[in-house]
C-alpha positions, 0 to 999 in steps of 0.5 A: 560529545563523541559520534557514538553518543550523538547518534544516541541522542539524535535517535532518541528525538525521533517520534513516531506518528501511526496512521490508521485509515478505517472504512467499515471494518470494524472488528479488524480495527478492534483487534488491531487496537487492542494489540496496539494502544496498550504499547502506544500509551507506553510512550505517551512523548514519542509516539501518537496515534490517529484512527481516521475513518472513512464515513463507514455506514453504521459505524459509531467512531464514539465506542472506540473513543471511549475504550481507548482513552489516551492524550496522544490517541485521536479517533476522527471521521470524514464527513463523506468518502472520499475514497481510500487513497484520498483517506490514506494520503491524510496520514501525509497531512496530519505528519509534523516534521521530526517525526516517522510516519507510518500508515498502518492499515487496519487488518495487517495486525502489529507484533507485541512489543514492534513499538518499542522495537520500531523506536529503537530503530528510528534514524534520521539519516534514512529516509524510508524504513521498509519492512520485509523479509529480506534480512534477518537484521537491519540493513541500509541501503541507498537508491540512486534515482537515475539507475535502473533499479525499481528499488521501491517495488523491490523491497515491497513499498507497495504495501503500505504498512511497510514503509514509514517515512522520515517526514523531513525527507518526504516534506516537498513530495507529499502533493504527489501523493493526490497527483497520483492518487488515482494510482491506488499507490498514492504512498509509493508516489511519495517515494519515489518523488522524494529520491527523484528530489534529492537523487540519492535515498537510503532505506533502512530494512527491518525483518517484517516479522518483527513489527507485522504478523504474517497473516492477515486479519481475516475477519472482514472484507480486505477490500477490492483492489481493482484500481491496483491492477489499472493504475500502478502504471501511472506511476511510469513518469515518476522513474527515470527513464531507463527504470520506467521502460523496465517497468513497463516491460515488466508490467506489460509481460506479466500483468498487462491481462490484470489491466484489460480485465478491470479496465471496465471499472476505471475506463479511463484510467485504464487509457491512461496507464495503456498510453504509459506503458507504450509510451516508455515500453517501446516495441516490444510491449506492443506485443505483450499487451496484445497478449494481454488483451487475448488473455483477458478476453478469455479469462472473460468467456471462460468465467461466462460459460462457467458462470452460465452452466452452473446456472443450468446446472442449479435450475436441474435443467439436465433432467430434459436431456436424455443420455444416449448409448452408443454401441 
């Protein structure tokens, strides 16, 4: 057998296992669905598909099941939330080995025909397929861990329909995934694990507008993201040393006012990722994050007043103050 030949072959033993964490959505999961279960039920050997919903209040999973009847489609529902990062890392334990997993929310809606592309594509010599729109045609490039390159961030993991991941490869990271899952970026903890593990990674990136279409589902909610802005630092320990003290800088620059606005809701999260961006920032990041804590402190004054006087405003409380002329 030549290596052309051989290549064939071991591509086309890739399967490809599609996750969908749900919570009460259930209109973007519907339109999601309908695009993608037809192309699903077209590789009933390859491909398999699991909706698992987060116990959304009111939201009968039983309708979907009997609308998208299929062997390799499985609708299932945890019996309490348990937050969705925790629901986003079960698509890591539902994975088997040999396959590329791909944790596909509900409102990033699929292209037609990105199934049949997407296994056309599936290789085992990479770790990771990134979707992005970097390239207009496929491109592989390695990730030496110990650079100082934020490759992961780069190339836009942080979404996470973005990335499918070669599970032979992620098998001894996944715990990371709950370790970090305060993170909100429990998947991109898995990833950069993995080439902490193994020192040198290869990413396949694929045109996203071959797979996703541009534009959100807008139907719903899109969720409040506020953890994001408090617990991405936390990922600090995973990069090498001279990749976390650019993280930290960068962090601390230009979003170190996201972290002290939304500290409120995860106080000690908020801590914790402070602590994580001093610690590998160095000096100058002290700076930063007081401009930071200035800025989120006005932010939080400016939308009082405005807040406030739109409330004298509605209440027509103007009415008592009477114009003066001055000559």
């Amino acid at each position: 057998m030549n290596i052309l030949s051989s290549q064939t072959t071991m591509q086309a033993k890739q399967k490809l296992f599609i996750y969908i964490p749900t919570y009460s959505r259930p209109k973007c999961l519907q339109n999601q669905l309908d695009s993608l279960v037809p192309q699903v039920k077209a590789f009933p050997d390859r491909v398999r598909l699991i909706v698992r919903d987060n116990d959304s209040p009111g939201f009968d999973l039983s309708t979907f099941e009997e609308q998208y009847i299929a062997a390799n489609i499985t609708f299932s529902r945890n019996i309490g939330n348990i937050g969705a990062n925790a629901n986003i890392s079960l698509g890591f334990i539902f994975s088997n080995l040999d396959e590329f997993l791909w944790i596909l929310s509900d409102n990033d809606l699929v292209q037609f025909g990105c199934v049949e592309y997407l296994l056309g594509k599936l290789d085992s010599s990479c770790d990771f397929i990134v979707l992005n729109n970097f390239n207009l045609h496929p491109k592989t490039i390695p990730w030496i861990w110990e650079s100082n390159l934020l490759l992961p961030i780069t190339l836009g993991q942080g979404l996470i329909s973005a990335t499918l991941f070669n599970t032979n490869s992620i098998r001894n990271s996944i715990e990371n995934a709950y370790f970090f899952h305060n993170s909100s970026f429990p998947h991109l903890a898995v990833a950069i694990a993995t080439a902490k593990e193994k020192g040198k990674v290869f990413y396949l990136q694929l045109p996203i507008g071959k797979v996703l279409k541009l534009e959100l589902d807008s139907s719903e909610s899109s969720g409040n993201y506020s953890l994001s802005y408090v617990g991405m630092p936390l990922l600090l320990s995973l990069f090498s040393l001279s990749a976390a003290r650019a993280f930290a800088r960068d962090w601390a620059e230009h979003r170190a006012y996201l972290l002290f606005q939304h500290a409120y809701a995860y106080p000690e999260l908020a801590i914790s990722s402070e602590f994580n961006i001093l610690k590998y920032g160095g000096f100058i990041v002290h700076l930063y994050m007081l401009k930071g804590r200035c800025l989120a402190l006005g932010l939080l004054i400016y939308s009082s007043l405005r807040r406030n006087f739109k409330c004298i405003a509605d209440n027509n409380l103007f009415k008592f103050i009477k114009p003066t002329r001055f000559l």
